[in-house]
Legacy VTK file of the C-alpha trace (Angstrom):
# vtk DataFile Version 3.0
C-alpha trace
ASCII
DATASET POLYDATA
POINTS 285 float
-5.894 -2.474 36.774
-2.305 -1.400 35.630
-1.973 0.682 32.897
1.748 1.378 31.137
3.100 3.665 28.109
6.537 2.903 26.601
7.961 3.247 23.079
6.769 0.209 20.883
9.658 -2.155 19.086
9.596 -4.705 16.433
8.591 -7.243 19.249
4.936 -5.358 19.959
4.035 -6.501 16.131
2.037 -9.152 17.457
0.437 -6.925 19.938
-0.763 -4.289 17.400
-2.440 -6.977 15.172
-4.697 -8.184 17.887
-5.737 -4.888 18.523
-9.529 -4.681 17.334
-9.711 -1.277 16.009
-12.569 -1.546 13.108
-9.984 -0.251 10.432
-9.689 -3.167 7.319
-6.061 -3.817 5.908
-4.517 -0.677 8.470
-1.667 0.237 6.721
0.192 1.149 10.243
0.340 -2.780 10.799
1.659 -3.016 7.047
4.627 -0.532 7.715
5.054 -0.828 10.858
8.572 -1.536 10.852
9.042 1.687 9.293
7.069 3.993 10.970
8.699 3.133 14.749
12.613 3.272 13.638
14.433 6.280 12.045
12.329 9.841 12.782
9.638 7.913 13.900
8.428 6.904 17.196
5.401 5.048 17.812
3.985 4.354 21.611
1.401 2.472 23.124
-0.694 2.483 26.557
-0.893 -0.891 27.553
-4.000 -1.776 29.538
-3.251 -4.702 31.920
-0.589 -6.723 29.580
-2.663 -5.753 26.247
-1.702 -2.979 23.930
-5.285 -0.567 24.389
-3.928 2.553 22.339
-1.104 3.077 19.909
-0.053 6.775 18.906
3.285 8.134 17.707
5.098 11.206 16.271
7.340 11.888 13.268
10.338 14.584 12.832
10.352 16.668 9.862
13.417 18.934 9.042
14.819 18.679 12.566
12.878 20.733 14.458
9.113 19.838 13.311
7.096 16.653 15.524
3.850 15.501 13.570
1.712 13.473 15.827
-0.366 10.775 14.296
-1.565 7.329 13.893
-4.017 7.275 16.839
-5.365 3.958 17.050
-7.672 2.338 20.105
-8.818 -0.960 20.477
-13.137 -0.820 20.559
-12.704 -2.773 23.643
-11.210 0.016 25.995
-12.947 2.510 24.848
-14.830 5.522 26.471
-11.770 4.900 28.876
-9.953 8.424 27.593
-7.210 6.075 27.047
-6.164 7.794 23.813
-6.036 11.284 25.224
-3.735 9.837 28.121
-1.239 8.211 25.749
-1.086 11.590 23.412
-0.399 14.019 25.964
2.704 11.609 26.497
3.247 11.347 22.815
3.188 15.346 23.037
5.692 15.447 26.248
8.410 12.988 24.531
8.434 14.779 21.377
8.329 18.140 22.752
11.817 16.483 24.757
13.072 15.457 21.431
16.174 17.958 20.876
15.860 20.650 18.812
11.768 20.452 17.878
10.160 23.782 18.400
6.729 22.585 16.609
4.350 19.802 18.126
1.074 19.565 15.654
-1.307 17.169 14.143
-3.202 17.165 11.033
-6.807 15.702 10.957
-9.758 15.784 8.741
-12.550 18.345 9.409
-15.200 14.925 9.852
-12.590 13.657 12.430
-13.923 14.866 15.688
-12.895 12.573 18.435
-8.961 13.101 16.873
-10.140 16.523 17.421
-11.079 16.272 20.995
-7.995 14.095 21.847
-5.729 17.254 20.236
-7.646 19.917 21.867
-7.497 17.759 25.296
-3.748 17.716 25.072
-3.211 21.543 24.545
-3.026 22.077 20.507
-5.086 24.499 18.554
-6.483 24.396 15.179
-3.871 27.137 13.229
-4.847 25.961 9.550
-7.094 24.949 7.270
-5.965 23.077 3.756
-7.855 20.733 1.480
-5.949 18.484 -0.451
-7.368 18.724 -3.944
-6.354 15.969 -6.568
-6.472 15.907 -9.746
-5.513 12.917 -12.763
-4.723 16.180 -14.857
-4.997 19.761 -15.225
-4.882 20.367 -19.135
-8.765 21.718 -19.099
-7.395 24.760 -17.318
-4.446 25.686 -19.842
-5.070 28.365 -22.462
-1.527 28.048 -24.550
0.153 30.752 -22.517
3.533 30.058 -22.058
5.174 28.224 -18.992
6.508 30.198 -16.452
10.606 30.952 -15.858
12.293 27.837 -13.747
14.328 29.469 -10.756
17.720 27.731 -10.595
19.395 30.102 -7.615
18.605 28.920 -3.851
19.171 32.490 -3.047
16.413 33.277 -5.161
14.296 30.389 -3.698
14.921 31.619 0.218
13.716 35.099 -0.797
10.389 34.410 -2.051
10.247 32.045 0.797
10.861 34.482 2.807
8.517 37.229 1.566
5.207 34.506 0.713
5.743 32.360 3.663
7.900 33.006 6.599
7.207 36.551 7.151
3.804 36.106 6.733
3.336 33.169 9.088
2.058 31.349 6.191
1.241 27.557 6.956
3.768 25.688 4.252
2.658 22.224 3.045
6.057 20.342 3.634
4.912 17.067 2.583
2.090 15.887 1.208
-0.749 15.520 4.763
2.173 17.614 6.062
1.569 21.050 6.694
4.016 23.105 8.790
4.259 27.281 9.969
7.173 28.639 7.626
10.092 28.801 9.300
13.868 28.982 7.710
14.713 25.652 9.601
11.995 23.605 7.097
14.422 24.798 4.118
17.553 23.858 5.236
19.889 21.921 3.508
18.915 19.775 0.737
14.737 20.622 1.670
15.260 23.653 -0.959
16.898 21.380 -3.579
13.792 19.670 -3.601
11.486 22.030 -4.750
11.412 23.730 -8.365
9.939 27.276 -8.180
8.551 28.863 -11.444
7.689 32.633 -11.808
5.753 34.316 -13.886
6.677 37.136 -16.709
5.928 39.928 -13.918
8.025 38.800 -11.437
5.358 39.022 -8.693
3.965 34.974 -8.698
5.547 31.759 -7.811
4.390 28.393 -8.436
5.853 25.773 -6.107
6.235 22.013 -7.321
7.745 18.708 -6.061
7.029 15.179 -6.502
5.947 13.087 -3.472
5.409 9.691 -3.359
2.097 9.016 -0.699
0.906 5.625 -2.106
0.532 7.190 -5.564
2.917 9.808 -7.297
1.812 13.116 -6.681
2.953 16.539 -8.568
2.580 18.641 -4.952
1.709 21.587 -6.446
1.772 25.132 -3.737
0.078 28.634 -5.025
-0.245 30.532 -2.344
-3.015 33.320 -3.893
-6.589 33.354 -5.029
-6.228 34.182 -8.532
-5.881 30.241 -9.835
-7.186 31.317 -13.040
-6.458 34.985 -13.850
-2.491 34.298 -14.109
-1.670 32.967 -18.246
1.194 30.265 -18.044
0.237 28.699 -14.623
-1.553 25.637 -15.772
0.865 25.547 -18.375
3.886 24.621 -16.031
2.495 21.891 -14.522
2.151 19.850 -17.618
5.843 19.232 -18.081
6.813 18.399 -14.213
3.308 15.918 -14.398
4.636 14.155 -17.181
7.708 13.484 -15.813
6.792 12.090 -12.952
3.998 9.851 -15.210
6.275 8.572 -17.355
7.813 6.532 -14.191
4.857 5.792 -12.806
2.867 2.425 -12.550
0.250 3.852 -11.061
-0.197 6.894 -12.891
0.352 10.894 -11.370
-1.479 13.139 -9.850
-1.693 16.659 -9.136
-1.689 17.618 -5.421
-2.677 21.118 -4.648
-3.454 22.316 -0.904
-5.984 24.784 -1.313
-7.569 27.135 1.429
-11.477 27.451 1.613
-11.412 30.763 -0.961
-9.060 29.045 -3.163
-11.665 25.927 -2.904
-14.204 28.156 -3.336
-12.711 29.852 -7.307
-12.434 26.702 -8.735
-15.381 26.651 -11.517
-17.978 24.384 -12.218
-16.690 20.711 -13.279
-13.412 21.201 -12.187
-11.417 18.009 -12.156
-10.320 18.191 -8.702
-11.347 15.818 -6.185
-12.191 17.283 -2.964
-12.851 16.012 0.210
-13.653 17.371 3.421
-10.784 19.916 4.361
-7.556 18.772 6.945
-7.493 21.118 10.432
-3.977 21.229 11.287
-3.749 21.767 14.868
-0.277 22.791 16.259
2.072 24.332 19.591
2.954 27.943 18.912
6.418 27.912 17.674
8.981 29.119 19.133
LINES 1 286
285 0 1 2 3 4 5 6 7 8 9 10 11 12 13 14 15 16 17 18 19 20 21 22 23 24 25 26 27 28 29 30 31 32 33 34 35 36 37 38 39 40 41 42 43 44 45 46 47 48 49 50 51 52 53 54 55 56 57 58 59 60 61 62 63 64 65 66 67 68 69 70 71 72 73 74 75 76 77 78 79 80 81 82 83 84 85 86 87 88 89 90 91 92 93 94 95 96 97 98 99 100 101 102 103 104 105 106 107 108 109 110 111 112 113 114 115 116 117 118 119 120 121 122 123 124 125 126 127 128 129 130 131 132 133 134 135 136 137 138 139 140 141 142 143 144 145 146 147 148 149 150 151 152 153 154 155 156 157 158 159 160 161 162 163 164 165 166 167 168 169 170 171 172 173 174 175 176 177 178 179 180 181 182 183 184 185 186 187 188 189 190 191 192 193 194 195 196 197 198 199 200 201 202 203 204 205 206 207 208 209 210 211 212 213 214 215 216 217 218 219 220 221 222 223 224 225 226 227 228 229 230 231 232 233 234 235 236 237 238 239 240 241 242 243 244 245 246 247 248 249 250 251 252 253 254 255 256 257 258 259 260 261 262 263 264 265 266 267 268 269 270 271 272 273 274 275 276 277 278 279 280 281 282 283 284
């Protein structure tokens, strides 16, 4: 038996589609080109000449490694195969200058991912669900929208006072949760973001548009009272339309909730929501 891990290239295409994994039309054979060049790396453990196990890692703001797209061929396993090739997917990105965060996000259903993480030294440090919505209009009430921020200074301290002092996980991405740090809002991160604050000055609304598939409105509120704060509703409706009126597919709303945020949204709500994302993670440092 002889068992290797190295870095996959264009050339392991081939390899990857003979892999029987039980996943119809995997998109990580449809962009696979893209998701081993640039800040991606993608591996695989290859089990006597035949790719067994494919895993990989992705750099976000410089100093943030997501692992993902776990893959194993039925065929190998019950061989621990893919918590062998993770805990080197862990090593080389923890060797990757300048990351000081090594985590994975996977559903709550998900638990052999689960295992595989725990096996390879990360711990669960958040819980989000990603609630989706075609529209929000049923919550507005006429209030009006909330103030658009315009000053980065202004950004970076509410940033500072809602997330990074607070250890706050910050939804980076869409599926991309990250701990606060300044390093994720660097450069032209905060440009990308619009911040909205309400007539007291003490609540922020968070929007951006991410493109997953669909378009998405990522929408971050960071406190339980959804539905006691007039305008909030409101402000999404001119960002959503926006981003709909460029759209083939149509846009969404993307909000990641915690479990008592879940839990305040009333009776036929329009959210979809599925069974919540554990995002398991290295302390940072």
């Amino acid at each position: 038996m002889n068992e290797t891990i190295r870095q996959l290239t264009g050339d392991d295409l081939q390899a990857l589609q003979e892999m029987d994994t039980g996943i119809d039309d995997d998109y990580v054979i449809r962009v696979f080109d893209r998701i081993s060049t640039g800040p991606n790396r993608l591996f695989g453990l290859f089990h006597d000449g035949r790719l067994a196990s494919i895993g990989g890692y992705t750099i976000f703001a410089g100093s943030y490694a997501m692992l993902g797209r776990m893959r194993s061929d039925v065929r190998f396993r019950g061989q621990s195969l893919s918590s062998k090739l993770m805990a080197h997917v862990r090593d080389a990105a923890l060797d990757h200058p300048g990351i000081r965060f090594v985590g994975a996000n996977t559903q709550e259903f998900n638990l052999p991912a689960q295992r595989v993480l725990e096996k390879i030294g990360l711990s669960r440090q958040a819980e989000l669900f990603s609630a989706i919505a075609m529209n929000v209009e049923t919550f507005e009430s006429d209030a009006a929208p909330w103030r658009k921020i315009e000053s980065a200074d202004e950004k970076m301290r509410w940033l500072e006072s809602v997330y990074i002092r607070s250890g706050r996980v910050f939804p980076f991405e869409c599926y991309y949760p990250f701990p606060a740090s300044p390093d994720l809002f660097s450069g032209q991160a905060l440009e990308q973001w619009d911040f909205y604050e309400n007539p007291d000055g003490d609540r922020i609304v968070i929007t951006k548009h991410d493109v997953k598939k669909y378009d998405y409105l990522h929408t971050l509120y960071p406190w339980e009272d959804l539905f006691e704060q007039p305008g909030l509703w409101e402000t999404l409706h001119a960002p959503l339309e926006k981003i709909r009126l460029d759209s083939e597919e149509g846009a969404f709303v993307w909000m990641d909730l915690t479990r008592k945020q879940a839990g305040k949204l009333p009776e036929g709500h329009p959210f979809e929501l599925p069974s919540p994302w554990f995002l398991y993670g290295t302390d940072i440092h």
